[in-house]
C-alpha positions as CSV (number, residue, x, y, z in Angstrom):
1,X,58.8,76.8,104.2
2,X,58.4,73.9,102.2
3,X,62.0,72.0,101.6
4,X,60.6,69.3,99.4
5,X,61.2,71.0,96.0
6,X,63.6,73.4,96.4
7,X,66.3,72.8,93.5
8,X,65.4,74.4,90.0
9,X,65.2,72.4,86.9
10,X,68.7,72.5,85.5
11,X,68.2,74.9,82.4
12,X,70.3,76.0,79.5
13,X,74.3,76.7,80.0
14,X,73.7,80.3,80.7
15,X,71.3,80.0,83.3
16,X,73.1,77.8,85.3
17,X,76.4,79.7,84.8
18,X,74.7,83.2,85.0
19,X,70.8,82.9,86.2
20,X,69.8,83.1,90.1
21,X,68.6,79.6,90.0
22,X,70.2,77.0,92.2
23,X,70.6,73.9,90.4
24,X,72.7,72.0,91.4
25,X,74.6,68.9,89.4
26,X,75.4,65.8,91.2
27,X,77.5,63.5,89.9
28,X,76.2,59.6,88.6
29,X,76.0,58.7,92.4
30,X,74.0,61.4,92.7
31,X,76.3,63.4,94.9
32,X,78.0,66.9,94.9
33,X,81.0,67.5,96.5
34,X,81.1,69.8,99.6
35,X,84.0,71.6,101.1
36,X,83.7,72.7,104.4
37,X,85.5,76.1,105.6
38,X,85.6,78.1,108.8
39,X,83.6,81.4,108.1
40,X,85.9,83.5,110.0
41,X,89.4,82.4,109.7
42,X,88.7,80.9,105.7
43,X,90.5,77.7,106.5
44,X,89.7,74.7,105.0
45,X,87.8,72.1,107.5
46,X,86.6,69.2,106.1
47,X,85.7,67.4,102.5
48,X,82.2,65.9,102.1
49,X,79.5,64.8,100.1
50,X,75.6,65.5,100.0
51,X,72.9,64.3,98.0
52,X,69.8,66.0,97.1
53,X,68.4,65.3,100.9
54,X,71.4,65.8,103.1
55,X,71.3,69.0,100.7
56,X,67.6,70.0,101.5
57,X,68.2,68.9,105.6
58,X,71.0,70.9,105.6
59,X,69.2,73.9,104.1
60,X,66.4,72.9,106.3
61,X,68.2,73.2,109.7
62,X,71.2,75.2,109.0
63,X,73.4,72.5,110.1
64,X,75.6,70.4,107.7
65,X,74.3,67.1,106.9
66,X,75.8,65.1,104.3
67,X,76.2,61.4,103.3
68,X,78.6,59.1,104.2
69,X,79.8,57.2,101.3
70,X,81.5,54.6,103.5
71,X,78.2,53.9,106.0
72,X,76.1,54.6,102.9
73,X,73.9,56.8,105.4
74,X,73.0,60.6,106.2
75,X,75.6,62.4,108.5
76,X,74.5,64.7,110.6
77,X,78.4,66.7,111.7
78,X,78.4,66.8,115.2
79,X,75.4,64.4,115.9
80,X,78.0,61.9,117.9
81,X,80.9,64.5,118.5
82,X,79.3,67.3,119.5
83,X,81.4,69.5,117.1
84,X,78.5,70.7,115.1
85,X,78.9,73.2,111.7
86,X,76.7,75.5,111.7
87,X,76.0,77.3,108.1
88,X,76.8,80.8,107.7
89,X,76.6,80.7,103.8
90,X,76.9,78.1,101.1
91,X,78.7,78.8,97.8
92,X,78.1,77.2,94.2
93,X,81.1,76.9,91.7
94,X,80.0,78.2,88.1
95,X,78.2,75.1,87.1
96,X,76.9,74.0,90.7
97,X,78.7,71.0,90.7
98,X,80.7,72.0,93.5
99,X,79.9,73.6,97.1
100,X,81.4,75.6,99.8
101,X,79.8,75.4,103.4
102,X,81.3,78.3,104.8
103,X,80.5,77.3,108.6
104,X,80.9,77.9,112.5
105,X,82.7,74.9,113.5
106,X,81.3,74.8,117.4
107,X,83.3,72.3,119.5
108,X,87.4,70.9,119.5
109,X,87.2,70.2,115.8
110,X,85.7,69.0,112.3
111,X,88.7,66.1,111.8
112,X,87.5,62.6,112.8
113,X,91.5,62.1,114.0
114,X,91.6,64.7,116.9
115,X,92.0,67.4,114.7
116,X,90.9,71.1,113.7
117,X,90.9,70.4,110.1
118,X,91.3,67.2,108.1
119,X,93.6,69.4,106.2
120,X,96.7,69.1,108.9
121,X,99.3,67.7,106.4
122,X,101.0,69.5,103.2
123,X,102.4,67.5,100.7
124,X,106.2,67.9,99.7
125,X,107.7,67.3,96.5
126,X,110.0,64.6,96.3
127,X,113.5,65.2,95.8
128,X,116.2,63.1,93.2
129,X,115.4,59.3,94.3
130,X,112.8,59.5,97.5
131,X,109.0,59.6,97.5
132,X,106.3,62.4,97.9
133,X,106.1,62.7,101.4
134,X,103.6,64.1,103.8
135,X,104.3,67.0,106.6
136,X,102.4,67.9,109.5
137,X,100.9,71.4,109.5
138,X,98.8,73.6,112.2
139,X,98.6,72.8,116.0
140,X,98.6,69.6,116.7
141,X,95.5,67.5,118.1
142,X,92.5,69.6,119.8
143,X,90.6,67.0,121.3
144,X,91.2,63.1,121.6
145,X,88.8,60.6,119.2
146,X,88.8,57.7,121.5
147,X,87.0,60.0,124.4
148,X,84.6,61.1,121.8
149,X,84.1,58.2,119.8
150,X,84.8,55.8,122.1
151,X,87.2,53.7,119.6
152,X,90.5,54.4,119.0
């Protein structure tokens, strides 16, 4: 299959909103914002970015690719950790401007900090006088970073 021009034009309203088209909008950087979830359990893994090609790779090999905004670079998940995402399905929002990788996560985890998710901590409302504060959630760490990235 070819992967070089696989987006549609973006049409009128209705056939983004309504047609079977995928078009999808990225922003002035020219990136869409990807949320990573576990297919199975529906918890939320990891948020992302892609561009047209991390896109097109990612449709391309079935793994996630996106790109780092930081290292200003593609991002293959799992190409230094091992902890690959493979695609199961990926999900537009009503005006493709937003995406859902619902994925396998294969290894320890998806969090760059040791973690399962990089969704470990809820936020708690502050109460009369203190701050917003920030409370751990889930189990804990599921692998150590520094043996895997070799930095602490």
């Amino acid at each position: 299959m070819d992967f070089k021009n696989i987006f549609a034009p973006r049409g009128a309203k209705a056939a983004v909103e309504e047609g079977a088209d995928f078009s999808p909008k990225f922003d002035a950087d020219g990136l869409v914002p990807a949320l990573a979830m576990d297919a199975t359990t529906r918890e939320p893994l990891m948020l992302a970015y892609m561009n047209e090609e991390s896109l097109r790779r990612t449709l391309e090999i079935g793994e996630a690719v996106y790109w780092s905004r930081s290292r200003q670079e593609f991002w293959h998940k799992g190409a230094t950790s091992g902890h690959i995402q493979r695609i199961v399905e990926i999900r537009t929002d009503c005006d493709q401007d937003a995406l859902i990788l619902m994925v396998e996560q294969i290894g320890a985890g998806a969090c760059h900090t040791g973690r399962n998710s990089c969704f470990y901590r809820k936020v708690v409302a502050a109460v009369s006088g203190e701050t917003t504060k920030l409370e751990l959630i889930g189990p804990g760490k599921s692998f150590d970073p520094a043996d895997v990235y070799g930095k602490p």
